[in-house]
LUMMIPA-456813 format. One line per 5 residues: number of its first residue (from 1); their letters; for each residue z, y, x of C-alpha. Coordinates in nm, 2 decimals. Layout:
<recs>
NUM = a = Z,Y,X  ... .
</recs>
This chain:
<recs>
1 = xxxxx = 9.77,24.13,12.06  9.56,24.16,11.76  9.28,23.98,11.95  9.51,23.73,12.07  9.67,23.58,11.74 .
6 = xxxxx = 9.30,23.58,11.56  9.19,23.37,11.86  9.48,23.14,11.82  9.40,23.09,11.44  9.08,23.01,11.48 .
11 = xxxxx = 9.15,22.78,11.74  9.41,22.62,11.53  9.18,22.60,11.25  8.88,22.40,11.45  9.13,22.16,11.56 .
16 = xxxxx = 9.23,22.12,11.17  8.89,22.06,11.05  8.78,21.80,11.38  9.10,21.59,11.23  9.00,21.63,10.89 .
21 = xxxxx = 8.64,21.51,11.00  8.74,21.25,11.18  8.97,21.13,10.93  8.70,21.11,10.66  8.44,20.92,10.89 .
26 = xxxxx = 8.72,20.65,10.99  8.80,20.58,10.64  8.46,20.59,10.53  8.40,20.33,10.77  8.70,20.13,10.65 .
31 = xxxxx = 8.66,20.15,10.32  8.25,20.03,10.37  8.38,19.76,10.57  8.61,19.61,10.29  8.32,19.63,9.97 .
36 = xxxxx = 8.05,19.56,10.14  7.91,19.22,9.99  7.85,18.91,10.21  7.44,18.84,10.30  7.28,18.61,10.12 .
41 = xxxxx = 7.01,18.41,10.18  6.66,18.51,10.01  6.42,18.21,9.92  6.06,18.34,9.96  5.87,18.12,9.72 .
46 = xxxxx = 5.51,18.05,9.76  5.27,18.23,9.60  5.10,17.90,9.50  5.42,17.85,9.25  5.37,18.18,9.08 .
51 = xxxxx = 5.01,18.17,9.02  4.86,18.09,8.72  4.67,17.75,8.69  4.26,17.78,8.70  4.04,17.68,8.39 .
56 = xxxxx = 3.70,17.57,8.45  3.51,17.69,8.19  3.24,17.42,8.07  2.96,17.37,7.81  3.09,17.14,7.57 .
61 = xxxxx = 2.85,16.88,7.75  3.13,16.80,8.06  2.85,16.71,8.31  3.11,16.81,8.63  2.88,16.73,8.88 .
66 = xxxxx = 2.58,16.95,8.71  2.67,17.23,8.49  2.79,17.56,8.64  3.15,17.67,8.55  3.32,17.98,8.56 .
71 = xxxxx = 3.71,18.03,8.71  3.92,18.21,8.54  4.30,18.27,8.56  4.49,18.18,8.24  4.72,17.97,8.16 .
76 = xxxxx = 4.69,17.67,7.95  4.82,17.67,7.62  5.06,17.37,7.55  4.87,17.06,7.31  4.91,17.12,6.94 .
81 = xxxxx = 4.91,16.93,6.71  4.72,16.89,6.40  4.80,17.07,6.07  4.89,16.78,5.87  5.17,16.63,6.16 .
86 = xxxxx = 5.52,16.73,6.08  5.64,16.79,6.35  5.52,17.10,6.46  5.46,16.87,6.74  5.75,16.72,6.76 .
91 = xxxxx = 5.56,16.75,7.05  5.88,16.47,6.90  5.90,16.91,6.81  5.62,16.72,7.17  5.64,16.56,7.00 .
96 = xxxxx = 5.63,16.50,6.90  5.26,16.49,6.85  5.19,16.79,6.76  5.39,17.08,6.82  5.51,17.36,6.88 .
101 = xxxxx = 5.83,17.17,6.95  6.03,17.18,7.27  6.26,16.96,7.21  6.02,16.69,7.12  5.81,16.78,7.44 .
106 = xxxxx = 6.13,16.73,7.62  6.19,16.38,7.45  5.84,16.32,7.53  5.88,16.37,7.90  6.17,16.25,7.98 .
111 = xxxxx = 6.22,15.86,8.05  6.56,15.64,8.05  6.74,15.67,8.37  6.78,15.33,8.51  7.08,15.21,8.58 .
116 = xxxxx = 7.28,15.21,8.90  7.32,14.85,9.06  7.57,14.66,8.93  7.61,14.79,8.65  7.63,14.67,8.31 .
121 = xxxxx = 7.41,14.85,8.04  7.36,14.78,7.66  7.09,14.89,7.45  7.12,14.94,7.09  6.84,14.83,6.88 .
126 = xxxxx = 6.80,14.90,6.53  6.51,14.69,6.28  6.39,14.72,5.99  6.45,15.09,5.88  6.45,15.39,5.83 .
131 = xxxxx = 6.63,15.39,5.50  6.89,15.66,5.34  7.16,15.39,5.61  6.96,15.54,5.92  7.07,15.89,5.86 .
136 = xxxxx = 7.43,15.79,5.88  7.36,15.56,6.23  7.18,15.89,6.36  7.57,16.10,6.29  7.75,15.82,6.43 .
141 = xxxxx = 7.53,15.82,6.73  7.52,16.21,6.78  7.88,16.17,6.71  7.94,15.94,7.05  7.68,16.06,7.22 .
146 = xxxxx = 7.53,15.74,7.23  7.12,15.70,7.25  6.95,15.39,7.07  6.60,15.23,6.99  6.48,15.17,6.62 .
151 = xxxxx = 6.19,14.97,6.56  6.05,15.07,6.24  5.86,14.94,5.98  5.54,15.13,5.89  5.63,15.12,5.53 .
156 = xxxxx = 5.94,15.25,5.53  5.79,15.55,5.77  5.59,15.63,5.49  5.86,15.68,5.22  6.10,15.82,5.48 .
161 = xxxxx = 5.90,16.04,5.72  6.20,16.28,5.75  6.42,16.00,5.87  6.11,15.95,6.15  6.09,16.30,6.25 .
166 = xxxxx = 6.54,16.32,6.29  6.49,15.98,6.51  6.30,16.11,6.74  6.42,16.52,6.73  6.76,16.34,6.81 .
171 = xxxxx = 6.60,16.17,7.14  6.61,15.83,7.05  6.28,15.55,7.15  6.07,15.46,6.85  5.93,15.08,6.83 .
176 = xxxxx = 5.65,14.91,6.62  5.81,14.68,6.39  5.50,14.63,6.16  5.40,14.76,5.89  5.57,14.52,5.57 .
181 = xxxxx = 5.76,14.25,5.76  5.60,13.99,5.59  5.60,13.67,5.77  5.30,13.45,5.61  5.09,13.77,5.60 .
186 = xxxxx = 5.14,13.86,6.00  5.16,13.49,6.14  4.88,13.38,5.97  4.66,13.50,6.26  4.69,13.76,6.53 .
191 = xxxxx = 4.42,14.02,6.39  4.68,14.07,6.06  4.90,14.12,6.29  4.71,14.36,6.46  4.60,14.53,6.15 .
196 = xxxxx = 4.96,14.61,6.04  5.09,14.74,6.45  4.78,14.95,6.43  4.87,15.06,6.08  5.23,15.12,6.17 .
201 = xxxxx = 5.16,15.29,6.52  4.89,15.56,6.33  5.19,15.65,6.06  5.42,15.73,6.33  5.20,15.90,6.55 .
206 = xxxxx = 5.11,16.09,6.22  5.46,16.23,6.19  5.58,16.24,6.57  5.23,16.28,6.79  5.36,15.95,7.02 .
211 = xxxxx = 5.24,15.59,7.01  5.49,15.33,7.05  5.42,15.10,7.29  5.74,14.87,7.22  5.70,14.64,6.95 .
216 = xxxxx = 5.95,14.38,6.84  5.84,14.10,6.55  5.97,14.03,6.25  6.22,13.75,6.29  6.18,13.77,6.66 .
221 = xxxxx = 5.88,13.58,6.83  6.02,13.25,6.88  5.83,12.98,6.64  5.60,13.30,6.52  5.38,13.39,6.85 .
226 = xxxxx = 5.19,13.17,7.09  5.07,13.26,7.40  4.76,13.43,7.20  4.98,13.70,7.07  5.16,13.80,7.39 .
231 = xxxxx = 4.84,13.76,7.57  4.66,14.02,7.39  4.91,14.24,7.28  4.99,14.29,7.70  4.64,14.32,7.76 .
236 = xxxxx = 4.62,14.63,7.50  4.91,14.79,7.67  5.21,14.71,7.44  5.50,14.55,7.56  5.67,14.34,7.32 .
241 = xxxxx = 6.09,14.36,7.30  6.33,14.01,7.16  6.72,14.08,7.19  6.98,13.89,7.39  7.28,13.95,7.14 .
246 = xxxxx = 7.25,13.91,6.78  7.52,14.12,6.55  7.45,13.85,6.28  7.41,14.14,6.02  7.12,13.98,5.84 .
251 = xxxxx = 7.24,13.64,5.85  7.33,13.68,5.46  7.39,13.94,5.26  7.75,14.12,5.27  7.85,14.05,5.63 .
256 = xxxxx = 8.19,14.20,5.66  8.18,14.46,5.91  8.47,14.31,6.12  8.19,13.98,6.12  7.96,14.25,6.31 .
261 = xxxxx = 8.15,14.40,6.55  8.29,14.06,6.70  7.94,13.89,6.69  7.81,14.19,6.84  8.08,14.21,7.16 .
266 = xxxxx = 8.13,13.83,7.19  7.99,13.90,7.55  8.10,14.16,7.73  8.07,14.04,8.07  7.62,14.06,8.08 .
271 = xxxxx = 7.47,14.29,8.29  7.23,14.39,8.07  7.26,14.35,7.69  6.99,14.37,7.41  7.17,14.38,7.09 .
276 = xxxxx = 7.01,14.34,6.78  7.16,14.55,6.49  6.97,14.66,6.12  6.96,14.97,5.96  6.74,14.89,5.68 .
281 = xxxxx = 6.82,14.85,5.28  7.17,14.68,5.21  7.30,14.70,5.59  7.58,14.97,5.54  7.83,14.72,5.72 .
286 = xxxxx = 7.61,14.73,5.99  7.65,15.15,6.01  8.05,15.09,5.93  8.05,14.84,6.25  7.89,15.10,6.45 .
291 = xxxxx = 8.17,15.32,6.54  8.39,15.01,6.68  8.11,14.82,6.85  8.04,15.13,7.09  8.39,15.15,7.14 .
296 = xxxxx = 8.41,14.75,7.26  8.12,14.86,7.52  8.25,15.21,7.62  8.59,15.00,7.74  8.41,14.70,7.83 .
301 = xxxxx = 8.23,14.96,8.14  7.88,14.96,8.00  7.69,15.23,7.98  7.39,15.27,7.66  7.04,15.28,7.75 .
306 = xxxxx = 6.69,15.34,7.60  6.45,15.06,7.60  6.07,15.18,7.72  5.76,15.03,7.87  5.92,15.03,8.20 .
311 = xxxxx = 6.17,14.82,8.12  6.16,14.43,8.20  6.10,14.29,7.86  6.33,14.03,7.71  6.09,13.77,7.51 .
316 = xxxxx = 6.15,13.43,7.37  5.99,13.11,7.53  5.70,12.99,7.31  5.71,12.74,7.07  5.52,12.41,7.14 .
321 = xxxxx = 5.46,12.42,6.77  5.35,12.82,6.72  4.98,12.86,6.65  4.90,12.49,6.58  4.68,12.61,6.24 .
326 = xxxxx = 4.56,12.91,6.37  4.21,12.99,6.50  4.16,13.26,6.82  4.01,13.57,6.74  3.64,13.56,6.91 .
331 = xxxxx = 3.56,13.72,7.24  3.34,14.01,7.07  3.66,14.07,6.85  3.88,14.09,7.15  3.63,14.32,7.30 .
336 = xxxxx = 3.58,14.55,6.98  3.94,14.59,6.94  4.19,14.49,7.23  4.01,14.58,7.53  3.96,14.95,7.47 .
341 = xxxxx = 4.33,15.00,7.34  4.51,15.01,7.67  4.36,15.33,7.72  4.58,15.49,7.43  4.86,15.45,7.68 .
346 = xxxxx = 4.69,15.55,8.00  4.75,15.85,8.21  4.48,16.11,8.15  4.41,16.47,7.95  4.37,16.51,7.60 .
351 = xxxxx = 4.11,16.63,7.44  4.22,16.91,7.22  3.99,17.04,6.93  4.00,17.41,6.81  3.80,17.42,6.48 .
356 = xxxxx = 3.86,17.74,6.27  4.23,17.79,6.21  4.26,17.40,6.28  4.37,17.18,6.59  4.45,16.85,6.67 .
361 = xxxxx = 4.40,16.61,6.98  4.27,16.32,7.07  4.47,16.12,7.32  4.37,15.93,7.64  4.15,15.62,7.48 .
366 = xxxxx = 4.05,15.84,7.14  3.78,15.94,7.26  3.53,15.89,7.55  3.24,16.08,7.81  2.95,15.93,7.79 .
371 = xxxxx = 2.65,16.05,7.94  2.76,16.39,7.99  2.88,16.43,7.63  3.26,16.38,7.42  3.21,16.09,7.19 .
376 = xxxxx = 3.48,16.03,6.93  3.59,15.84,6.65  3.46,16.02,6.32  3.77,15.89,6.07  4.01,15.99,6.31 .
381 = xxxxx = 3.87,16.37,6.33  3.75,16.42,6.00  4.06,16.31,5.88  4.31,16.52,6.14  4.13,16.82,6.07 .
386 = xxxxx = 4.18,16.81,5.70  3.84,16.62,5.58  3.75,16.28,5.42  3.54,16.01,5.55  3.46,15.70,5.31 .
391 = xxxxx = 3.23,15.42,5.43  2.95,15.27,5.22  2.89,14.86,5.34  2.59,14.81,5.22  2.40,15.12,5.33 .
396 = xxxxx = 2.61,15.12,5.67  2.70,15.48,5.66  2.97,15.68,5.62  3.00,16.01,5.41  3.21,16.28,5.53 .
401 = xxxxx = 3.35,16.61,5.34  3.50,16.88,5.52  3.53,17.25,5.44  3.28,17.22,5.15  2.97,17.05,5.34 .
406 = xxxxx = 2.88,16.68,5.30  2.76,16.50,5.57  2.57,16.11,5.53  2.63,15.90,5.85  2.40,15.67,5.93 .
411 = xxxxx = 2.44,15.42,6.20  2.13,15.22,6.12  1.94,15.53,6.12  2.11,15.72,6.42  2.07,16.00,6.20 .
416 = xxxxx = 2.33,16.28,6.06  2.18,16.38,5.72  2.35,16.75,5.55  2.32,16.74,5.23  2.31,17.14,5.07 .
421 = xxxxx = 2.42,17.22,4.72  2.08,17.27,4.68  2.02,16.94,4.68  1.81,16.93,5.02  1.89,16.76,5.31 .
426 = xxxxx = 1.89,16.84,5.68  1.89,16.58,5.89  1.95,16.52,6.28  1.91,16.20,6.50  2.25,16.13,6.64 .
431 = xxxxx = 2.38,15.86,6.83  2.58,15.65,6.62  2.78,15.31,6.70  3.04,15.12,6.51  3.29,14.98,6.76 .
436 = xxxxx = 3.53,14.78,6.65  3.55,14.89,6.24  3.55,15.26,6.34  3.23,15.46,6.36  3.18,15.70,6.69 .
441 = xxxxx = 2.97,16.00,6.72  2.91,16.26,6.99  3.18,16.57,6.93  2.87,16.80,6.97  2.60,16.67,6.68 .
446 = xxxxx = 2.93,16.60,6.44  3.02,16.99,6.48  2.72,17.13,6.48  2.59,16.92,6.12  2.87,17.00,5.97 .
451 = xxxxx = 2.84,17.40,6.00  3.14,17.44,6.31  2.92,17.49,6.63  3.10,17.50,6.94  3.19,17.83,7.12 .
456 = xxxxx = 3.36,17.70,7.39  3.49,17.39,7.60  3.74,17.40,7.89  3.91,17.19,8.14  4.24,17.27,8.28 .
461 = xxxxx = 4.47,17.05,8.45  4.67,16.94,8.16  4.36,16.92,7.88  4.00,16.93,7.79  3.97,17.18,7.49 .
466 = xxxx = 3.64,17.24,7.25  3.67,17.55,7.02  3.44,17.55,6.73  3.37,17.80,6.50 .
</recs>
């Protein structure tokens, strides 16, 4: 009987744990079922994407088709910009120019939408500044989130390079409005004219690494250019902006504000609006008017836009009268100083220098390859890398200091001459041109006279860069 009732347990107990095992496994199963996370789908990127860009390494002499270069696998450094620009490069801070500034590089890069079809856009266009009335258009703009364009005079970018620099951090187009707005001074032939945009765009690209390439003229172009000012300033590369809508802020001084807002929504019915408002000394209506004006549009459907070089440019007929008293520049001008300029603004790499604890760059059209060799303007690096260049007419040479050497340059000579503390001098034959006012020299005999010999010289796909000692 004993044997008989343990038997019967144990029997008893198997079929107690086979219910308890099963239970456990079913609601294992359940439970697994209910958390378990729907699949997702896994994008395999490329291994292209992920690797790092190749740098040809190249002797500062970029002969492509004859030196040998090394690969290597780094990545490029982003362009910066010079010590003196202020904007850490903005770079705008791409910037702007240049720059250890991302929100600049961003501003750089990215270009005005273009509007839908059908419909209606207004751009905001501000002359004449910046003054202490630009910094309260910038709040009233960040304030509707409305982007504009100022074309600025070279000038006022002088006094007011902080005003420059908030322009462009804030994303807003910068435009060439000369440098002093005087009218008998810039219509008196097109190379003052040109003097004072090539004044004007070298301060801004000073304090933002960009070069406009909108200009607008003082008092708009109609009775002031012929066809020899639109002619060559297209053929440099600029593109030159009149409005369609006048606020009538600078018709007389004290407009009333209300004045400005209805002369600048008379017409709300254009497709495409270019209204000309001021932000320079005296026009604080102007910044009062602001708020309502983007109101009248906001209700009116439009949208605000940028202007930029891709944009069809609104320009006044010519004048049968403009240029009567004016004589054409000469051919051999045109060629010294208009032709090469559209290469400022053409796709390509810059040429970034490393000297010491020093860098700056040199756009598309600053500097050339000539014969297997960097060639670049001297004032233009001298004076970005902290030195001084002054030019001596009658001996035809110009005298640089940097970092305690003096170098003569003489282009009659073709010679680089060092002159020591000693008072001996160390000369090198060099090929030297003037071109167009400005003396060129190649990179290599510049750096090398004045004590910063070249280390090395690469080319990736976003730059050429020389190091120097």
């Amino acid at each position: 009987m004993i044997n008989k009732s343990a038997y019967r347990r144990r029997i008893v107990i198997r079929g107690l744990l086979v219910m308890a095992i099963l239970f456990l496994v079913i609601n294992e199963r359940s439970l697994s079922s209910q958390n378990k996370p729907p699949a997702a789908s896994v994008q395999v990127l490329p291994l292209s994407s992920m690797s790092a860009p190749h740098a040809a390494s190249t002797d500062i002499n970029p002969k492509s088709s004859t030196s040998t270069t090394t690969t290597t696998t780094s990545i490029s450094n982003s362009t910066l910009t010079s010590a003196y620009l202020k904007n850490a490069q903005p770079e705008r801070s791409p910037q702007p120019q240049q720059q250890s500034q991302p929100a600049k590089a961003v501003a750089a890069a990215a270009l005005p939408v273009a509007a839908a079809k059908g419909t209606k856009t207004v751009y905001l266009t501000f002359d004449d500044g910046p003054s202490p009335i630009t910094a309260k258009v910038l709040e009233i703009l960040q304030q509707e989130k409305v982007k504009a364009t100022f074309f600025v005079l070279g000038e006022q970018a002088e006094t007011h390079p902080e005003l420059i620099n908030a322009i462009w951090e804030q994303g807003h187009t910068i435009g060439n409005h000369t440098y002093n707005h005087n009218y008998q001074e810039l219509y008196s032939g097109f190379p003052v004219f040109w003097s004072q945009i090539k004044q004007t765009e070298e301060i801004i690209r000073s304090i933002t690494g960009i070069r406009p390439q909108l200009i607008r003229a003082p008092g708009g172009t109609f009775g002031h250019f012929d066809h020899t000012y639109f002619n060559l300033l297209e053929q440099a590369g600029y593109r030159v902006m009149d409005w369609t809508a006048d606020s009538g802020d600078s018709k007389r001084r004290g407009v009333p504000a209300a004045d400005i807002v209805g002369e600048s929504t008379a017409d709300l019915q254009s497709s495409k609006v270019v209204l000309l408002l001021h932000d320079g000394g005296g026009h604080e209506a102007s910044a009062e008017a602001l708020p309502r004006i983007i109101a009248k549009y906001k209700a009116a459907g439009y949208v605000f836009g940028q202007l930029n070089e891709h944009i069809e440019p609104v320009q006044f007929r010519v004048s049968s009268k403009a240029g009567l008293k004016r004589t054409k520049p000469s051919a051999s001008w045109i060629a010294a100083h208009v032709t090469p300029n559209a290469g400022l603004f053409a796709a390509g790499k810059p040429l970034v220098l490393e000297v010491g604890m020093l860098e700056t760059s040199l756009q598309t059209g600053e500097y050339s390859i000539r014969d297997g060799q960097y060639r670049v303007p001297l004032r233009a690096v001298i004076e970005r890398l902290g030195g001084e260049v002054s030019w001596d007419p009658l001996s035809r040479s110009g005298k640089v200091k940097w970092n305690g050497n003096v170098v003569t340059v003489d282009v009659g000579k073709q010679k680089l001459i060092l002159n020591l503390q000693s008072g001996l001098q160390v000369e090198h034959p060099a090929r030297v041109e003037l071109i167009g006012g400005s003396i060129w020299i190649p990179l290599r005999d510049l750096l090398e006279t004045a004590g910063h010999p070249p280390l090395k010289v690469s080319v990736t796909d976003g730059e050429r860069r020389v190091k120097a000692l």
